[in-house]
C-alpha positions in Angstrom: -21.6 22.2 -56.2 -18.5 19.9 -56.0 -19.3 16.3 -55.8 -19.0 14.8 -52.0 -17.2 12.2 -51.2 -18.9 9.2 -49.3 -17.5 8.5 -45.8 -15.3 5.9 -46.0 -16.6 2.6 -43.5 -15.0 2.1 -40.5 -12.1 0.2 -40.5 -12.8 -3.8 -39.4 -10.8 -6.2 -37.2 -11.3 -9.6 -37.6 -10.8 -12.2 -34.5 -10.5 -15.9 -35.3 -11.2 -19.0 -33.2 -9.7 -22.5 -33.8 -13.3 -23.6 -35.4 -13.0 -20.8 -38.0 -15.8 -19.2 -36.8 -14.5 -15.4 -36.4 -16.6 -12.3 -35.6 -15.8 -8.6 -37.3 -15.6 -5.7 -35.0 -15.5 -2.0 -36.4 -12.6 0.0 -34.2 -15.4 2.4 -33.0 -17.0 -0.8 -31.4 -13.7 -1.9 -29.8 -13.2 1.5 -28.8 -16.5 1.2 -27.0 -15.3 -2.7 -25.5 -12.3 -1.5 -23.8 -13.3 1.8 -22.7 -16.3 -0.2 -21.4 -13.8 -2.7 -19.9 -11.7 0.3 -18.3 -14.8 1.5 -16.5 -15.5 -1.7 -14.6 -12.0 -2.0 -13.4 -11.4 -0.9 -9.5 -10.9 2.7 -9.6 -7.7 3.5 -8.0 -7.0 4.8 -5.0 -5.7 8.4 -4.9 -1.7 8.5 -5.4 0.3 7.6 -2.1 3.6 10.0 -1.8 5.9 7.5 -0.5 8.6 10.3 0.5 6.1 12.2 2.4 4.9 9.3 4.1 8.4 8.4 5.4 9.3 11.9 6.2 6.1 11.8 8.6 7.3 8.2 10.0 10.6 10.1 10.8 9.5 13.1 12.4 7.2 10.9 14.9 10.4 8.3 15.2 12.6 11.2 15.7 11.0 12.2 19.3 11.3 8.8 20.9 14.1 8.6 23.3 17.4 6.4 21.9 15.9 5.9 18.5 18.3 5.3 15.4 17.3 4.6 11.7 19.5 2.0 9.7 18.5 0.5 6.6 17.8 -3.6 7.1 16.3 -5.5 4.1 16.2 -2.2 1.9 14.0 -0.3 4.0 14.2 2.8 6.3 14.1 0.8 9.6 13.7 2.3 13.6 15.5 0.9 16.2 15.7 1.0 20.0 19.1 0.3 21.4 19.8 -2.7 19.2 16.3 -3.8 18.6 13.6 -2.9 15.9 10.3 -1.1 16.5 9.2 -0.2 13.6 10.3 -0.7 9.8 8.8 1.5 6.7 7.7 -1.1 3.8 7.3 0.7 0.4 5.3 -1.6 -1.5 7.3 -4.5 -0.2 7.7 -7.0 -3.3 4.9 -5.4 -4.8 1.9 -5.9 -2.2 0.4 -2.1 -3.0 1.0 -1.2 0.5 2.9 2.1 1.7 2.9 1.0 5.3 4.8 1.1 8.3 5.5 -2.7 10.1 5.3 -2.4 14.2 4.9 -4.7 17.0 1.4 -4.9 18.8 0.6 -6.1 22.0 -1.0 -9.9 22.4 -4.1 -10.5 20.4 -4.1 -6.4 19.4 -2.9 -7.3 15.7 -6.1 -9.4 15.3 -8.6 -7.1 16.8 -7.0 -4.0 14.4 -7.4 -6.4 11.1 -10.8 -7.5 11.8 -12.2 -4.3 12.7 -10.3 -2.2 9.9 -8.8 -4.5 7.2 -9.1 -1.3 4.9 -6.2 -0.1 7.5 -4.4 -2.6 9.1 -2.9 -5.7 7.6 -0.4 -8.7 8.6 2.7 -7.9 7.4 4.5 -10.8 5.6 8.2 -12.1 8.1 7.2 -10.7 11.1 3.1 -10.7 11.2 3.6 -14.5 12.7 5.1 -12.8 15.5 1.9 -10.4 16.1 3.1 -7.0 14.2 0.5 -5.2 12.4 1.1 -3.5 8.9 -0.2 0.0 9.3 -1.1 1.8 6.1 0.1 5.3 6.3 -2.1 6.8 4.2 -5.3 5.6 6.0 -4.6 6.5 9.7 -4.5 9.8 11.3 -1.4 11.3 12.8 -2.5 11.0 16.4 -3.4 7.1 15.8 0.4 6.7 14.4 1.7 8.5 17.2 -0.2 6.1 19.2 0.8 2.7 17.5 4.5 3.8 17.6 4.8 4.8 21.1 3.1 1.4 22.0 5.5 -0.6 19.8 8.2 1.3 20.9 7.2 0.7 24.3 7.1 -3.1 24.0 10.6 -3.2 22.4 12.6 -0.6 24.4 14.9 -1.9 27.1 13.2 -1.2 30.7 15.0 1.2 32.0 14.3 3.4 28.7 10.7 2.9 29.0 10.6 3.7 32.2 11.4 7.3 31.2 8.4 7.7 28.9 
């Protein structure tokens, strides 16, 4: 019977503090830290499809009356006549959000963030000026619809909304 050969021991890392004082950790062990670590971190949410999301903005933008799309500040943006209604943020400087920007009616833009933060949000620029942040992948179609036709509405020239 050939001889075995012991297992070697599990490699060690060292960690050293300014007092000297250090502490040895075997790589299974830190294996077991982080992948420990990674399990308490916020589970992410399930992947957004930013193109989907604006082809959906589209479609509904695309069946209100003398709507045009222009780009303004990088972003897909919906206007009325000469005047914006809605404007697609894909996370915006980084703030996570896949969302679509649109003007509310007076004290609306509070009621929607207090009653569903997890949906609505005040957008950075224009949130001072009572637009609401929608985030697309949270509402359902028919409460899009809704929000655009209202902020479409409340931007349109009169004569234009009149027609709706």
């Amino acid at each position: 019977m050939p001889a075995q050969i012991p297992p070697s021991p599990a490699p060690t890392i060292t960690t050293r503090f300014r007092s000297g004082i250090g502490r040895q950790y075997t790589l299974p062990a830190i294996g077991k830290m982080v992948f420990s670590f990674l399990e308490q971190m916020p589970k992410e949410s399930k992947t957004v499809d930013s193109e989907e999301q604006l082809r959906r903005l589209r479609r509904i933008c695309a069946t209100l009356p003398g709507t045009t799309e222009r780009l303004s500040h990088g972003e897909p943006t919906f206007f009325v006549g000469k005047k914006v209604y809605a404007m697609f943020a894909n996370n915006h400087h980084n703030d996570g959000h896949i969302a679509v920007w649109a003007p509310a009616p007076p004290g609306v833009q509070a009621m929607l963030i207090s009653t569903w933060p997890d949906r609505f949000f005040k957008p950075p620029y224009v949130g001072v000026r009572g637009w609401v942040g929608i985030e697309l992948d949270r509402i359902s179609h028919e409460e899009l619809v809704t929000h655009l036709c209202e902020a479409w509405r409340l931007i349109a020239p009169p004569a234009k909304s009149k027609r709706r």
